[in-house]
C-alpha positions as CSV (number, residue, x, y, z in Angstrom):
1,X,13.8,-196.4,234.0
2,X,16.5,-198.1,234.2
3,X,15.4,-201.0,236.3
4,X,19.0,-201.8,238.4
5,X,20.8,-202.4,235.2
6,X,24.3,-201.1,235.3
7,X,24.6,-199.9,231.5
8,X,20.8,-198.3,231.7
9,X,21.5,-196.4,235.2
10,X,24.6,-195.1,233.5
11,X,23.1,-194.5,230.2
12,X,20.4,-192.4,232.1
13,X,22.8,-190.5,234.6
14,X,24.2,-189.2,231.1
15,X,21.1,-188.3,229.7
16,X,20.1,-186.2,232.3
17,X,23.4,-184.4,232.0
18,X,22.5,-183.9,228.4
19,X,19.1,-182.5,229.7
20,X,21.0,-179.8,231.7
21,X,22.9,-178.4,228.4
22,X,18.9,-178.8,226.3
23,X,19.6,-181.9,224.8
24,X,17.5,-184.6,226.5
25,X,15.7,-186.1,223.4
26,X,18.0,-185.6,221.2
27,X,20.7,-187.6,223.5
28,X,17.6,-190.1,224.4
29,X,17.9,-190.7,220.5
30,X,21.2,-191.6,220.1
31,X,21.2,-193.6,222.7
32,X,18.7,-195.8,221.6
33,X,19.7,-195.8,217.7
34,X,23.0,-196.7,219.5
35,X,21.5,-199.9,221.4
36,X,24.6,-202.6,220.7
37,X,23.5,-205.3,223.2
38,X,27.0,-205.7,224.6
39,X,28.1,-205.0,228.1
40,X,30.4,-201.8,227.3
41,X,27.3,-199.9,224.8
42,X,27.1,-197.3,227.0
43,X,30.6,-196.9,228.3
44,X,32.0,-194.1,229.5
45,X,34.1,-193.3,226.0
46,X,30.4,-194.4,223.9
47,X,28.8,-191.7,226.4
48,X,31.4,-189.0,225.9
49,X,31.5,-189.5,222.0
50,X,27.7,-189.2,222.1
51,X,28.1,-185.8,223.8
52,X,30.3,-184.6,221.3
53,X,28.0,-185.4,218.1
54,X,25.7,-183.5,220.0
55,X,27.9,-180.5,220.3
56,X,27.4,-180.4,224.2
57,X,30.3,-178.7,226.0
58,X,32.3,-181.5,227.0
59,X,33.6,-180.3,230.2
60,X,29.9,-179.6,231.7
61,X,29.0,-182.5,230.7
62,X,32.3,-184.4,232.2
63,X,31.9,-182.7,235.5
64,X,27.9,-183.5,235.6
65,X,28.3,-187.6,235.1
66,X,31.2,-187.2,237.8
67,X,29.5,-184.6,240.5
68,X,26.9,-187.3,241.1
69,X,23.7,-184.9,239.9
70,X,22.8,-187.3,237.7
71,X,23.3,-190.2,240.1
72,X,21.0,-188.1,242.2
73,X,18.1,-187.4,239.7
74,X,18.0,-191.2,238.3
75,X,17.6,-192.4,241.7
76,X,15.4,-190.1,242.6
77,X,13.3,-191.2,239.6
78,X,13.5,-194.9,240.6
79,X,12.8,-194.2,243.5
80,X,9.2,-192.5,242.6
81,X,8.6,-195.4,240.3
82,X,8.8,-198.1,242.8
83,X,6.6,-196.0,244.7
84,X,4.3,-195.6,242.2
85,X,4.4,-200.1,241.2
86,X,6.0,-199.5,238.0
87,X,7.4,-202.3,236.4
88,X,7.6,-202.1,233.0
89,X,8.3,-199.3,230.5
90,X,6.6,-197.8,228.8
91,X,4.2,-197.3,232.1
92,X,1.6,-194.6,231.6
93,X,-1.0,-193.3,234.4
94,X,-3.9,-191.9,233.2
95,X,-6.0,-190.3,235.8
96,X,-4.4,-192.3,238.7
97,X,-4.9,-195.4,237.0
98,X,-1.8,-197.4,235.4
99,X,-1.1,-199.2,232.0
100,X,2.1,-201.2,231.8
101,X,3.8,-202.6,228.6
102,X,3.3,-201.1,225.1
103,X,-0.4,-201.6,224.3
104,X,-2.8,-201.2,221.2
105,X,-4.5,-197.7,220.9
106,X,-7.4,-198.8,221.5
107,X,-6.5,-199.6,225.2
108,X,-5.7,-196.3,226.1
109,X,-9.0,-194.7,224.5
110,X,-11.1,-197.1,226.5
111,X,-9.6,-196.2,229.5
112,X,-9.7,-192.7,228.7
113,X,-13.2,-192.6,227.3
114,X,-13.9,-194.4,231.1
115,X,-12.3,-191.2,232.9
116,X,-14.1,-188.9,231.2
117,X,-17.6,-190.6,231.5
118,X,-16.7,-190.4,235.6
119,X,-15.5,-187.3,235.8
120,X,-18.5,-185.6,233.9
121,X,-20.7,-187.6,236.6
């Protein structure tokens, strides 16, 4: 989720062009390990030099940030997630119910633990 933020849209629009060569986690990765704080960490040069460490073919990946696929996909993401009330990462559903912000384990086997109890009723 990129939340409207100009540097995580983009950053996202190239990860799913990394997705369509196979490469989504390992893209997701640098990204992250690459996280500089400034305005230009995920400019278009940082995105493209990223691509290459990978190995991605270059020119697929060049034409995916400009065709607007990606655009397409993160929006469409976003727009499922404000659908959805998410508005915080990470955000996890479990069995329709939601759990926002990075919690302790012990949160998520309660609530688990809760589902199961109802659904065996």
């Amino acid at each position: 989720m990129s939340f409207n933020q100009p540097a995580g849209k983009t950053a996202a629009e190239a990860a799913e062009c990394a997705n369509a060569q196979g490469a989504f986690w390992p893209y997701h990765d640098i990204l992250f390990a690459n996280q500089t704080g400034r305005s230009d960490q995920y400019s278009d040069r940082r995105l493209l030099a990223f691509a290459d460490e990978l190995n991605l073919d270059g020119e697929e990946f060049r034409s995916c940030l400009s065709s607007g696929y990606s655009r397409d996909v993160v929006q469409e993401d976003a727009d499922l997630a404000a659908e959805m009330g998410v508005e915080a990462t990470p955000s996890v559903f479990i069995n329709g119910d939601k759990v926002e912000g990075a919690q302790p384990f012990e949160v998520y086997q309660e609530m688990i633990e809760r589902k199961l109890v109802q659904f065996q009723q």
